[in-house]
C-alpha positions in Angstrom: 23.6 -67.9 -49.0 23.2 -71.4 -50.9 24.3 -74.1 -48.7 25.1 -76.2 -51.5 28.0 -76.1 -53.8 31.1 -74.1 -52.8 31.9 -70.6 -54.8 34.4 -70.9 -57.5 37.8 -70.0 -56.9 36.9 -67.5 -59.6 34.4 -66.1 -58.0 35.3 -62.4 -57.3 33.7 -60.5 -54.2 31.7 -57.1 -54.1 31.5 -55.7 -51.4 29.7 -52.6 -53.1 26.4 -52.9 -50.9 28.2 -52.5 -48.1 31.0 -50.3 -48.2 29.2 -47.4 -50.1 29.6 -44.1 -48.3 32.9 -42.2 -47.4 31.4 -43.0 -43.8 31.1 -46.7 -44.0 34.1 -48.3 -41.9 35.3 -51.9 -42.1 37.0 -52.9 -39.1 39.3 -56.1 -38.8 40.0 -56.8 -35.1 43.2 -59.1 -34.7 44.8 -57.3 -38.0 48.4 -58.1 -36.8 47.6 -62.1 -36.7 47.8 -64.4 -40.2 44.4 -63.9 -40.9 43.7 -60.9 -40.1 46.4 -59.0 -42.1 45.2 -60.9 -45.2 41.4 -59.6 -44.9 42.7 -56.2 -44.3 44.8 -56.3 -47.5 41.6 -57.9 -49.3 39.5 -55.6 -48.0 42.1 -52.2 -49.0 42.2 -54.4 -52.9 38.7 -53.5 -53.1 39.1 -49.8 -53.2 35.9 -49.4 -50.3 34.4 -45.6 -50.6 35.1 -45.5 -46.9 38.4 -46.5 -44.6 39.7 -49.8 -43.5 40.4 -50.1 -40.4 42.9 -52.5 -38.4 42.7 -53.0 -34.9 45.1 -55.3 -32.8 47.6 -55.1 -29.5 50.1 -53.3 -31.6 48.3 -51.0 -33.7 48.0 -47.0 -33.3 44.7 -48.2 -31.6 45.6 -50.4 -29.1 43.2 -53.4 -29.0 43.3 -56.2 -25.8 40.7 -58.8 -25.8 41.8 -59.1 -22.2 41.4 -55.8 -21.5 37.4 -54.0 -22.2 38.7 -50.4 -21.7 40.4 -51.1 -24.6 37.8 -52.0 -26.6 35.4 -49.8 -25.8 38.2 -47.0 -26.3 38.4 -48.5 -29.9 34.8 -48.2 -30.5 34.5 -45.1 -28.8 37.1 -43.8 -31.6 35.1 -44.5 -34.3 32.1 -43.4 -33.0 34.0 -40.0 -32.6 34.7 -40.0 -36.6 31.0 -40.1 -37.7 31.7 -43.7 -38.9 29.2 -46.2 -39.8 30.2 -50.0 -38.7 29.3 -51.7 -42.2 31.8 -54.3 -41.8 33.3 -56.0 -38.6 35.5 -58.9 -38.8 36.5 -60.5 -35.3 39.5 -62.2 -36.8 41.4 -63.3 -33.4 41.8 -67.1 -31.4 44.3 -69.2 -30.3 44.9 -72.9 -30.2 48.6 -74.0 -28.4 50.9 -71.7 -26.8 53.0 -71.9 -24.0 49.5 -70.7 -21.8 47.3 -72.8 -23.7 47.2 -76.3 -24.2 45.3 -79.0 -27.2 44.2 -81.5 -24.6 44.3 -84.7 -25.9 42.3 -86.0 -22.9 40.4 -85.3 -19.6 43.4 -85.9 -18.0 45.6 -83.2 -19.4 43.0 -80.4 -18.3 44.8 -77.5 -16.7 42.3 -75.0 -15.1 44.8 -71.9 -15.7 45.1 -73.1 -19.5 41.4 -73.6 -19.9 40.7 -70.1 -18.3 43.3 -68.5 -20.8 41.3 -70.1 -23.6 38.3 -68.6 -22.7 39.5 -65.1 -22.0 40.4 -65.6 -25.7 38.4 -67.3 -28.1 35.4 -66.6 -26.3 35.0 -63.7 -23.6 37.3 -61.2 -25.5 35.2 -61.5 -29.1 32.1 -60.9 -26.9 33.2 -58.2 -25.5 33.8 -56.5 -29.2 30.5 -57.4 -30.2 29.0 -55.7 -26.6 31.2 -52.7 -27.7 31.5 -52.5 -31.7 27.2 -54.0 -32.4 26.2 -50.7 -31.5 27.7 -49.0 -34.1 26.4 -50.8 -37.1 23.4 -48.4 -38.3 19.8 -49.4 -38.1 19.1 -49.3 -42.0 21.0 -50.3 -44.6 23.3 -54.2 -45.0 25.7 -54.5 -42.5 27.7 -57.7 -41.4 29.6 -58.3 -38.2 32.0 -61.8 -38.7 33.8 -63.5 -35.8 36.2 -66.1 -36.7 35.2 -69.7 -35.2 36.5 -73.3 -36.3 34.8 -76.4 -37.3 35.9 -78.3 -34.2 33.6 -76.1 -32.0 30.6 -77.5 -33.8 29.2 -80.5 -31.3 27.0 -82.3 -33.6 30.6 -82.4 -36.0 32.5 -83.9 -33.2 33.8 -87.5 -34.1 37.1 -87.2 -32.6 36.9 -85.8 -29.3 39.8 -84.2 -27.6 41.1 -80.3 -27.8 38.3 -79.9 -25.0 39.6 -76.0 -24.4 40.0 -75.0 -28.2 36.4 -76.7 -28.7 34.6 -76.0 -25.8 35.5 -71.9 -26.3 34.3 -71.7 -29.7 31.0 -73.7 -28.8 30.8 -71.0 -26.7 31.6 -68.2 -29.2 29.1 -70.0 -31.5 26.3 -69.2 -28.7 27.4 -65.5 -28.4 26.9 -65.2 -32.0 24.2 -66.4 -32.3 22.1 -64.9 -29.5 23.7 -61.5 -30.4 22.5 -62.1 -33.8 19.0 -62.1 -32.6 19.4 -59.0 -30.6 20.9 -57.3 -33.3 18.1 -58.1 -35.9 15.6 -55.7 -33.5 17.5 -52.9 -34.3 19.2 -53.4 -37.6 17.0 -56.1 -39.9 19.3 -56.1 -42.9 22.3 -56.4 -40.7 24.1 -60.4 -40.5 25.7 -61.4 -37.2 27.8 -65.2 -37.9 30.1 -67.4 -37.4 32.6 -68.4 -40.3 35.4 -71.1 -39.8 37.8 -70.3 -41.9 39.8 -73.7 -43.0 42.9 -74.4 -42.0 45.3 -71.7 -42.7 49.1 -71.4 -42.9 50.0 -69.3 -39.6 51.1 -70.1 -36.5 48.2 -71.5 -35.2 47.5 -74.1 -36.9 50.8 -75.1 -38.4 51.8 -77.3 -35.7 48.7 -79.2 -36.2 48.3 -79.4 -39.8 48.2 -83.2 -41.3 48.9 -84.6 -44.4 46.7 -84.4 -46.9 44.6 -82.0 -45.6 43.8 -78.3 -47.4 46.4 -75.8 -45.8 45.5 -72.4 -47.4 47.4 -69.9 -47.8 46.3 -66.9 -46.1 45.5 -64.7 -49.4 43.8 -67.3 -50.5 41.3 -67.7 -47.0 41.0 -64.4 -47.2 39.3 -64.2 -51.0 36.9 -67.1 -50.2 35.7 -65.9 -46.5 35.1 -62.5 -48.1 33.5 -64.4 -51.1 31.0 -65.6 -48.2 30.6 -62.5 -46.8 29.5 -60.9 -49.7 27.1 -64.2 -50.1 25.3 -63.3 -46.8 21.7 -62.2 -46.7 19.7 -61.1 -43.4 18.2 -64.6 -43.4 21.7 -65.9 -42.7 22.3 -64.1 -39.5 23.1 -66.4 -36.4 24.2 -69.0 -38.5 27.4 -70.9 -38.6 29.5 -71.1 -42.7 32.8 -72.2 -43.7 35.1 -70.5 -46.1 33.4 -72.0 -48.8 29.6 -70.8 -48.2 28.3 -74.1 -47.0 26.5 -74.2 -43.7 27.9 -75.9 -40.6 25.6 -77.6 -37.7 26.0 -76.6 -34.7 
């Protein structure tokens, strides 16, 4: 991963070391959100040797970050089809809804809004990477990917506010990066990060997005987080990237 210039738009993505074997799965957690539908239709473009699979509330696999039964049933399923996890993709958050709150201030803290943001963005992708890490296979390139966002970087934080959203991807960004190291002892060629993906058009963010800022469509987000992806070496696990390859701080 260079943390320099971003990839070209024209860049295209292989994700041919990964995705080899009839057995190699790539799994997209959160498939029925924006996001996550566009990586799963990315990742079905590239015509993998093994199965794409997509895991949400809805799906034939039912998937509830507030619920670890159903997570570990998820995992458990794959581990019953002789699947190798090559590619995991945590593609799941949420900002505003009518259980969450973007605080503008101390003031507008709500302990029942700050919990539900936590369950979330943070305790929910944990407890896929407690369930779904130990089915990536101890040789070969692997890369598990959760979904973070810029504002939960503290040394990037000019603007203060959005203490929940912020404060629960910090959070995620620690889970990461401390599974990453746990996961290098058993896999070494496997990468465990955090990607923000830019601002995307979905329901998330649209409330929120300003003019003159890069709204992407989510196609687009798609192609360039998988451009990074496919960019990622094993000295890149724990670390924090944005859709366009460059590192974040923490």
């Amino acid at each position: 991963m260079m943390d320099g210039a971003p990839y070209p738009e024209s860049s295209a993505y292989d994700l041919s070391h990964l995705l080899i074997e009839s057995t190699d799965a790539a799994v997209v957690v959160g498939a029925s959100g924006g996001i996550g539908r566009a990586l799963l239709a990315s990742l079905e473009d590239v015509n993998p040797a093994g199965p794409v699979i997509g895991l949400s509330r809805t799906g034939d696999q039912p998937i509830d970050l507030l619920d670890e039964t159903s997570i570990k049933d998820a995992a458990a399923s794959i581990r019953r089809q002789g699947l190798s996890l090559r590619l995991l993709i945590v593609a799941t958050g949420v900002l505003e809804t009518t259980e969450t709150r973007a605080e503008k201030s101390l003031r507008e803290l709500d302990h029942a809004s700050m919990r539900k943001m936590f369950e979330l963005n943070t305790i929910g992708p944990a407890m896929v990477l407690k369930h779904f890490l130990p089915l990536v296979p101890r040789k070969g390139r692997s890369a598990a990917i959760c979904l973070s966002a810029r504002v939960g970087s503290i040394g990037d934080n000019r603007l203060g506010g959005w203490y929940s959203y912020r404060a629960s991807k910090a959070a995620l960004n620690q889970i990461v990066k401390s599974a990453s190291i746990e996961l290098a002892r058993k896999a070494p060629e496997a990468v465990c990060a955090a990607m923000h993906p830019g601002t995307v058009d979905t329901p998330l963010t649209r409330p929120f997005a300003k003019t003159g800022l890069e709204v992407q469509p989510p196609a687009l987000a798609a192609g360039r987080m998988l451009r990074v992806i496919t960019g990622l070496q094993p000295k890149d696990t724990g670390g924090f990237f944005d859709h366009k390859g460059k590192r974040i701080e923490w």
